[in-house]
N, C-alpha and C positions, 0 to 999 in steps of 0.2 A: 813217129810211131803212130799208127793208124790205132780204130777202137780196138777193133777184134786183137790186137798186139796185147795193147796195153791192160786189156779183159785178163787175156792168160796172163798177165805178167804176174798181174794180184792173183790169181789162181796158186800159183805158183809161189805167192809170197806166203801165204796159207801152209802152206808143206814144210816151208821152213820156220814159220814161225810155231807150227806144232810143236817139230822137233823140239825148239828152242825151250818154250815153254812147257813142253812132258820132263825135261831133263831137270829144268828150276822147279818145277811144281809138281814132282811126280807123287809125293805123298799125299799133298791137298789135293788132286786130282784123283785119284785111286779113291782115297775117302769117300771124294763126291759121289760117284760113280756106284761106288758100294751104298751109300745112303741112296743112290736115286731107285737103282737096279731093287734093290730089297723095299724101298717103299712103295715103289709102282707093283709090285706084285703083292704087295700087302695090301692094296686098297683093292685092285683087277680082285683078287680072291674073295673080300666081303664086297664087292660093289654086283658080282653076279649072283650070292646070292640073295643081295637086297632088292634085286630084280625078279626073284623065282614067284609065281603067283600066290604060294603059301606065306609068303612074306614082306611083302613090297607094300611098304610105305608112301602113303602119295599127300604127306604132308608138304607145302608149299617152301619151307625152311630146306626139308629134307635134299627136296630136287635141288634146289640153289647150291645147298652144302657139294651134292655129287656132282653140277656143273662146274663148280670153283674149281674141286679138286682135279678133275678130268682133266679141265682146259691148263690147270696149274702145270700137269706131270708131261706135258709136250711144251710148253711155255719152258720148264727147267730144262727139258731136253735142249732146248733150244737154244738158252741161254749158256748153258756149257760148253755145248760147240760152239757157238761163238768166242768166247772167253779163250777155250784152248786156239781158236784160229788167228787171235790175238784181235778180234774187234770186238773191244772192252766197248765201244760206245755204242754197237747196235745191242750188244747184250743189256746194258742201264736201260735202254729203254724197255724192252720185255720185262727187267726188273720191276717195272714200274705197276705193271698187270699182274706180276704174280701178289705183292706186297699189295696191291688194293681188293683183290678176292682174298685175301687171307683176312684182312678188316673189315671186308664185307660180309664174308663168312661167320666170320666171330661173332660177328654185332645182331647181325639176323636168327642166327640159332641162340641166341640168348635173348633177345628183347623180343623176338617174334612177332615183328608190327609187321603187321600185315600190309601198310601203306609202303611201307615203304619196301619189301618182298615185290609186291604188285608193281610197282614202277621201277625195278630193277628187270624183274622178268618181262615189262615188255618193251624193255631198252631202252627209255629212258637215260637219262646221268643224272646219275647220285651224287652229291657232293660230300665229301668223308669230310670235311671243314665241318659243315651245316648240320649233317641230318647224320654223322657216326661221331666225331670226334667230341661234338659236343654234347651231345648222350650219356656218352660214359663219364659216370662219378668219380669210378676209379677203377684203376690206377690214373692218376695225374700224368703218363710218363712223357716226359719233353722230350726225350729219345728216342722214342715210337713216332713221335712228330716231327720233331728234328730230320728222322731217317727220312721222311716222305717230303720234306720239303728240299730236302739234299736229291732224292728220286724225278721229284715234279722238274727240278735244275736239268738235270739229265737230258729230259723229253722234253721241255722245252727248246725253244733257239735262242739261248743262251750261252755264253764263253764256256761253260763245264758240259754243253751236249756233243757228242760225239768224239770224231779221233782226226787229226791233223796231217798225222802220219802212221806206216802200216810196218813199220819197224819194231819188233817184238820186245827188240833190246833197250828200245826208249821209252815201254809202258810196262816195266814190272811192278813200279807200283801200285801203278791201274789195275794189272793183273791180281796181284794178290788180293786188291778192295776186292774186287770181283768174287774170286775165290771164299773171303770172308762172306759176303753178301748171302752166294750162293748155300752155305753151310747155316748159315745162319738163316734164309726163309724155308729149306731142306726141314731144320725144325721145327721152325712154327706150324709149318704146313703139314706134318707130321701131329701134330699138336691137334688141330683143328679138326684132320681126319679120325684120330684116336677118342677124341674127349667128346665132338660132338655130332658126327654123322655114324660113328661105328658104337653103338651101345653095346651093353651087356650081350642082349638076347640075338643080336645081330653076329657078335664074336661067338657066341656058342653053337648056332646055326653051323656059321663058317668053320668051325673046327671040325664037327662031326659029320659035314656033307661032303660026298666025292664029289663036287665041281671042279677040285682041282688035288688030285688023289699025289701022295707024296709017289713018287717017281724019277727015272734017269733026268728026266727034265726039268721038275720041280722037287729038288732032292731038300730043302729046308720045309720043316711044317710052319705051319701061320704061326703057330704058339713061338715059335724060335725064333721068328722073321723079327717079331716084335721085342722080344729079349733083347735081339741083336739091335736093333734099329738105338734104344736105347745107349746102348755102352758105345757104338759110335758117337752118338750124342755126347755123352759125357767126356769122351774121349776129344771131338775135334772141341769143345770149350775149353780144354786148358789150355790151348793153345792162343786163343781171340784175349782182346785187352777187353776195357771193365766196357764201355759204351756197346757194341753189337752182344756182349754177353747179357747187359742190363735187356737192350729190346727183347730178348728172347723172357729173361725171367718177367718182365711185366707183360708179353703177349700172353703168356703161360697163368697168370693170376687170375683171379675169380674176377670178371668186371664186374660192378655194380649199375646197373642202365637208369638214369633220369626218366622217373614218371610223365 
């Protein structure tokens, strides 16, 4: 079997490993989907009019927070298809980039060092070990750290990076991590956008300006996006055991930053 053969073959194994995996996962898929669909037009909505001249913020924290999130909502896109196409191991690695803008985000809209703002915006590498993890007072969470040292495994070339085989049937476990994963930075990420790029006077802008006038197209208003965005939330966590439910309540807590 020549390349170009064996190229369509895995093409072709994509098709049926959807099927496969829509049929085991069609409720934590539909969820996902719902959570991404309703939070990307939750942020698209306040992100154009954080752009409008009468309000554009050109704080240094600000742009960072809108870059995370931008890069995050094609980052999950991304990792979704994947997961549904059954490659659990290229998705871990994306994993890896959404879960460290979500901690670099955090860290920088609350401590606002400017040093280190600065050497992220001009590419530099930040080490979340050095200069985020050991910053924060508190929460203490080992499961926040845990989770990235189980991520860095992933992208690394290590025994736990990637997939062996492309048989959908032999990674439902994989699949479902995945699926948790997903629902679970879905929220933090949702977290981050809500609590520290979208303020008050940002959310009242957004409500009362036609940039995105309720219509056939955009038939939910912002106000209800968010309501909703919510009860999902609370809704896919009864489902996850106590450890990915812990990361979410400690991403969620007031950090404390070392002086």
């Amino acid at each position: 079997m020549n390349k170009e053969m064996k190229f369509d073959y895995l093409k072709s194994k994509i098709k049926l490993n959807s099927k496969i995996i829509l049929e085991k996962y069609k409720v934590d898929i539909q969820e996902i989907i719902e959570i991404f669909n309703l939070q990307y037009e939750y942020f698209e909505e306040h992100l154009r009019v954080a752009y409008l001249e009468c309000y554009f913020n050109d704080d240094e924290f600000t742009n960072l927070l809108a870059t995370a999130l931008r890069k995050n909502m094609f980052s999950f896109f991304s990792a979704i298809l994947q997961t549904q196409e059954g490659l659990v191991g290229s998705a871990r690695i994306v994993f890896r980039n959404i879960f460290e803008f979500l901690i670099i985000g955090k860290y920088a809209a609350i401590s606002k060092n400017m040093e280190f703002i600065n050497k992220w915006e001009k590419g530099e590498e930040v080490s979340l070990k050095y200069e985020v993890f050991s910053k924060i007072r508190k929460p203490d969470s080992e499961e926040i750290k845990k989770l990235w040292k189980t991520l860095c495994s992933f992208t690394h070339s290590t025994i736990y990076a990637q997939q062996v085989d492309f048989d959908a049937t032999k990674y439902f476990n994989d699949i479902k991590f995945n699926l948790v994963l997903l629902k679970v930075f879905l929220e933090m990420n949702f977290h981050l956008m809500n609590s520290y790029y979208i303020n008050k006077s940002l959310q009242y802008y957004t409500q009362v300006s036609d940039i995105y006038p309720v219509n056939e197209f955009n038939e939910i208003p912002v106000k209800e996006k968010k309501k909703l965005l919510k009860l999902l939330f609370t809704k896919t966590k009864l489902k996850m055991e106590r450890d990915p439910r812990k990361v979410i309540y400690d991403y969620k807590l007031k950090w404390e930053i070392k002086k």
